[in-house]
N, C-alpha and C positions, 0 to 999 in steps of 0.2 A: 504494500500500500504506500504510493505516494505519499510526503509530508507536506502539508500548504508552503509557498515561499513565506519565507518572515513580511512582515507588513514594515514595512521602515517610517518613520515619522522624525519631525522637526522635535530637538530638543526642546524640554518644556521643563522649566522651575519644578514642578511634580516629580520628572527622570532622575535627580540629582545627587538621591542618595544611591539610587540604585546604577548612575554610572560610577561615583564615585566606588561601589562594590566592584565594578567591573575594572577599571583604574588601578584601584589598589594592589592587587597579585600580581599585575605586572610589573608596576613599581614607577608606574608611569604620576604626573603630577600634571593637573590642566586646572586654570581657575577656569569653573565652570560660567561662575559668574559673569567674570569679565569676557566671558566669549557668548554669553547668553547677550550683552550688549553690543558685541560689534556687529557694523552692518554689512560686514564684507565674511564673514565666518560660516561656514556650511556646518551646523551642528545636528548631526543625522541619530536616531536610534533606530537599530532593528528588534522587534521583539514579536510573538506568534501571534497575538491577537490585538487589538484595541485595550485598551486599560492593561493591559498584563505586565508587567515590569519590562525595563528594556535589559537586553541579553546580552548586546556590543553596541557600541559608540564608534561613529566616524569623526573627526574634525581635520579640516579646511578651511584655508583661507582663499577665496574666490579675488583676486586682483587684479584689475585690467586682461589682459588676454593668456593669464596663466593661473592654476591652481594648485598651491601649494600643498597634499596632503601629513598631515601633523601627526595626528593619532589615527590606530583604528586598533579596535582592542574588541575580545571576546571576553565573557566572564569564562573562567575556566572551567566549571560544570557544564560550560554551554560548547565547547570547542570542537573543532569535525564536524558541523551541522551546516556550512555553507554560508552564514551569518554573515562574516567578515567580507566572503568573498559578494555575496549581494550589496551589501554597503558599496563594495569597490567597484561592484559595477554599475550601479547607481553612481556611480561620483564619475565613471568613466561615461554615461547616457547622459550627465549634464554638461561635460566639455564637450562633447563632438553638438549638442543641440544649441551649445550656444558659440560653437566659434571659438575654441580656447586656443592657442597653439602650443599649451604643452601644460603636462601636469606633472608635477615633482614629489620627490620625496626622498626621506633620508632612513637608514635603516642599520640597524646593528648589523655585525659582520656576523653575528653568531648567531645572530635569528633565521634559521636555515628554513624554516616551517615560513615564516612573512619573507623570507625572498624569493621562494617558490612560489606563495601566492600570489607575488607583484610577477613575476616573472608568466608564470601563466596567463595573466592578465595583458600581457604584452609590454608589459617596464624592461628596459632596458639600463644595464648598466652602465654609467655615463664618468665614474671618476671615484676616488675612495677621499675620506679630510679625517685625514690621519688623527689620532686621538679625541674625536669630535663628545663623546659621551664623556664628564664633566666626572662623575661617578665612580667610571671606572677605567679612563684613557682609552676605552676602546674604539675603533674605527667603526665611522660610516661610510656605506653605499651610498653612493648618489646615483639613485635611478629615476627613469622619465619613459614618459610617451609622449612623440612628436604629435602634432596634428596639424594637418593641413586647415587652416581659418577659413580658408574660403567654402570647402566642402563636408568639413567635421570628421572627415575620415581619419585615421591612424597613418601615420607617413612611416613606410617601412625604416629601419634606421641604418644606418649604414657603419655603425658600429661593430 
């Protein structure tokens, strides 16, 4: 038996504690708050039903013709269910709809589970910044998808 897709919805002051549960195992830190106020922030929940807690969190920052992906996190009882990767495609349906020319992001060298799933998704890797994680010196990936603005398509890369 198939499982319904997660319903994805706009962060709302009510999700807060419960992203904050989702946040926390990974050891990740976002003022919810402060990103609850910007007007340029993509702050996404995926969760199974309406009312039902949310399960994983996306944030982006939407910028003139590029989108920056920040976080995207699953609660860890909820991981393997596809969550993550619908948010990401979700965020990858709103640059090609609106014209972006590229969406970014940075990614621990050791998260081998989130570089497969950018990587599936068609991120490419574009450069390493050497000790970027504050924490613990460790290296970030810097991956991307090109896009063609004019037609919203993915521009093969020539990487």
């Amino acid at each position: 038996m198939a499982t319904a897709p997660p319903l994805i919805e706009d962060l709302t002051t009510a999700d807060l504690a419960a992203v904050q549960a989702i946040l926390e195992p990974s050891q990740l830190h976002v003022d919810l708050v402060a990103e609850l106020e910007r007007d340029f922030a993509l702050r996404w929940v995926a969760r199974d039903e309406p009312s039902a807690p949310a399960l994983a969190f996306l944030l982006a920052w939407n910028v003139v013709d590029e989108l920056q992906l920040l976080e995207l996190a699953t609660h860890p009882e909820q991981r393997r269910r596809g969550l993550a990767r619908a948010l990401l495609e979700r965020l990858i349906d709103f640059a090609k709809k609106r014209h972006k020319r590229l969406l970014l992001l940075e990614v621990r060298r050791s998260n081998l589970a989130a570089i497969g799933l950018y990587e599936s998704a068609g991120f490419v890797t574009t450069g390493v910044r050497r000790g970027y994680y504050s924490d613990t010196g460790e290296d970030a990936l810097e991956m991307r998808i090109t896009f063609d603005p004019t037609s919203g398509q993915v521009v093969p890369s020539d990487l």
